[in-house]
C-alpha positions as CSV (number, residue, x, y, z in Angstrom):
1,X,21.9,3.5,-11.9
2,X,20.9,1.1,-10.2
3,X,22.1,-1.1,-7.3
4,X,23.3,-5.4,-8.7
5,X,21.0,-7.7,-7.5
6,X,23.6,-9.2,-5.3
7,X,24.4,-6.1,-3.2
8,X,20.7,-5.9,-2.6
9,X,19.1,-6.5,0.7
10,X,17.4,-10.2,1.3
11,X,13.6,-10.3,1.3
12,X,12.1,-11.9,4.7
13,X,12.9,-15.2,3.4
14,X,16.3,-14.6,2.5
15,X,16.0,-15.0,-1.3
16,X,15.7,-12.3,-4.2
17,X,15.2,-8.8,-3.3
18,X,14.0,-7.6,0.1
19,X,11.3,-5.2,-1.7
20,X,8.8,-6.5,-4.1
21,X,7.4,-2.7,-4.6
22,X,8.3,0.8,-3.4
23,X,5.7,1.0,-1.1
24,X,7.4,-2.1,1.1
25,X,10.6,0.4,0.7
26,X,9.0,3.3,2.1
27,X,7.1,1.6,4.5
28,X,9.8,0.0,6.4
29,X,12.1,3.4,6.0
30,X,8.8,5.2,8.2
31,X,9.6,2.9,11.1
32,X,13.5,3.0,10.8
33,X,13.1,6.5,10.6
34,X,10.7,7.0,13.7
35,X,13.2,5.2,15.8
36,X,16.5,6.8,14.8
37,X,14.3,9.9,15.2
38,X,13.8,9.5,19.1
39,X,10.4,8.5,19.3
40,X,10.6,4.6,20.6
41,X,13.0,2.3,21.9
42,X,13.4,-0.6,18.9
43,X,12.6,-3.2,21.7
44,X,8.6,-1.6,21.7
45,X,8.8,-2.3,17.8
46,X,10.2,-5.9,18.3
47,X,7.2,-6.4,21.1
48,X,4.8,-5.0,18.4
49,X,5.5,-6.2,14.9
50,X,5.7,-9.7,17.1
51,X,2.5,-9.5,18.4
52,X,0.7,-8.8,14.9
53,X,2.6,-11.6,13.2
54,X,1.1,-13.8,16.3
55,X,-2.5,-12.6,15.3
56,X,-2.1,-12.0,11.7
57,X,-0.1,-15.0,10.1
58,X,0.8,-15.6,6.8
59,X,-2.5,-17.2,4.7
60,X,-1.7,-20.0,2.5
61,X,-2.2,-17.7,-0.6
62,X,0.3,-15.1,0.5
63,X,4.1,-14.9,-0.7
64,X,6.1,-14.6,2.3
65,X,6.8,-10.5,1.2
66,X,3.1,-9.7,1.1
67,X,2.3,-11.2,4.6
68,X,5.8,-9.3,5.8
69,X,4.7,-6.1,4.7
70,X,0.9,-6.8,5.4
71,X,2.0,-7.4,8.7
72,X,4.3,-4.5,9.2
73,X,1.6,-2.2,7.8
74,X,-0.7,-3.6,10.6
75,X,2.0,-3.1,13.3
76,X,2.8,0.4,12.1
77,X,-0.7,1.4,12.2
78,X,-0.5,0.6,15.7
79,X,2.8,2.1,16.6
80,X,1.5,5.3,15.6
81,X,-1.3,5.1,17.2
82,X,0.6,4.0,20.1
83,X,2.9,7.1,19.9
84,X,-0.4,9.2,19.8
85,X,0.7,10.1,16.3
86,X,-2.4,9.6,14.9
87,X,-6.0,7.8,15.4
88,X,-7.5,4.6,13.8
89,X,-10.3,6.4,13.1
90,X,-8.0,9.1,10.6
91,X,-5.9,5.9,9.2
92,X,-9.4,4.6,8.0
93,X,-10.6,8.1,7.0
94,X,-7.3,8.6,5.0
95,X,-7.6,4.8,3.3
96,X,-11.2,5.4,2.4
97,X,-9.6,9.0,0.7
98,X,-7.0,7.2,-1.3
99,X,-9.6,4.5,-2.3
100,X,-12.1,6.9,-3.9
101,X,-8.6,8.6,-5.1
102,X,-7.8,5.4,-6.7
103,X,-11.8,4.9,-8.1
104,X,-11.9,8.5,-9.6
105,X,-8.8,8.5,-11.7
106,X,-9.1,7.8,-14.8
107,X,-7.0,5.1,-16.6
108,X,-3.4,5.7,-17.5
109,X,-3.1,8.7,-15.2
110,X,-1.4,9.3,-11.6
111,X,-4.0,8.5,-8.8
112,X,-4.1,11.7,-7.0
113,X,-5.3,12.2,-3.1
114,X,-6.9,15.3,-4.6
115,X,-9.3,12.9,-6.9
116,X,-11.0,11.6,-3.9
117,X,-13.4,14.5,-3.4
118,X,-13.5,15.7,-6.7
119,X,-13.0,13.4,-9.6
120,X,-11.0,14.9,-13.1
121,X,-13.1,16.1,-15.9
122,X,-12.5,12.9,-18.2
123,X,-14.3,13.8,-21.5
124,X,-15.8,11.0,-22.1
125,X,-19.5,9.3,-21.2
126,X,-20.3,6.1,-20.5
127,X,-22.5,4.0,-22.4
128,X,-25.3,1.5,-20.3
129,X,-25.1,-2.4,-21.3
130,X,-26.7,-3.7,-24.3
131,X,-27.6,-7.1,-25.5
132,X,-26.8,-5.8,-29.6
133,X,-24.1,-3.7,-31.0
134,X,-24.4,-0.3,-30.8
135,X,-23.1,0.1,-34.4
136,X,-22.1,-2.3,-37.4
137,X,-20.2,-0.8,-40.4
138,X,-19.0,-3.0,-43.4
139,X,-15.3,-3.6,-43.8
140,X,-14.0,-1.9,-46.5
């Protein structure tokens, strides 16, 4: 079941839902859930997620929930990094995963971090570019 559109949380710009995708959901749960879990005073979020929206603003071809969450991602990043969590250098090591994930699934199936290495048997070939058909039957 799900929740009516007017019990939903406001978006950044106070109008329609406040996430586009579950990604934006999950994202911003990671940070509420870092600071209800002890590891940083909300006030070192506020000094962050500021700081990034200073450097980072919205681009003219951005809705105002993709620079949000563009931002928030960035601002993340460095809370964690912050918090010693984690590394820049194993945030880009685990994008660059998740992109060849993303590049080695085939169509129609569940992108898979364990595609990145190893990409699924796909039983079929590919055929190079040609300038004439490959093959012309008559219609019957």
């Amino acid at each position: 079941m799900t929740t009516p559109v007017l019990e939903q949380p406001l978006s950044p710009s106070g109008e329609g839902p406040a996430f586009d995708s579950p990604w934006q959901a999950q994202a911003f749960s990671l940070v509420v859930h870092l600071h209800r879990g002890g590891l940083f005073p909300w006030q070192d979020w506020v000094a962050i997620f500021s700081a990034v929206i200073k450097e980072a603003p919205a681009t003219a071809t951005e809705s105002v929930n993709d620079a949000y969450y563009r931002q928030w991602l960035l601002a993340t990043e460095r809370l964690v990094e912050s918090l010693g969590l984690t590394t820049a250098a194993a945030i880009a090591e685990r994008t660059e995963e998740w992109r060849q994930a993303y590049l080695n699934t085939p169509h129609g199936q569940a992108v898979a971090l364990s595609h990145a290495s190893c990409p699924p048997a796909t039983g079929h070939h590919h055929h190079p570019p040609r300038r004439a058909p490959v093959a012309v039957s008559q219609a019957h």
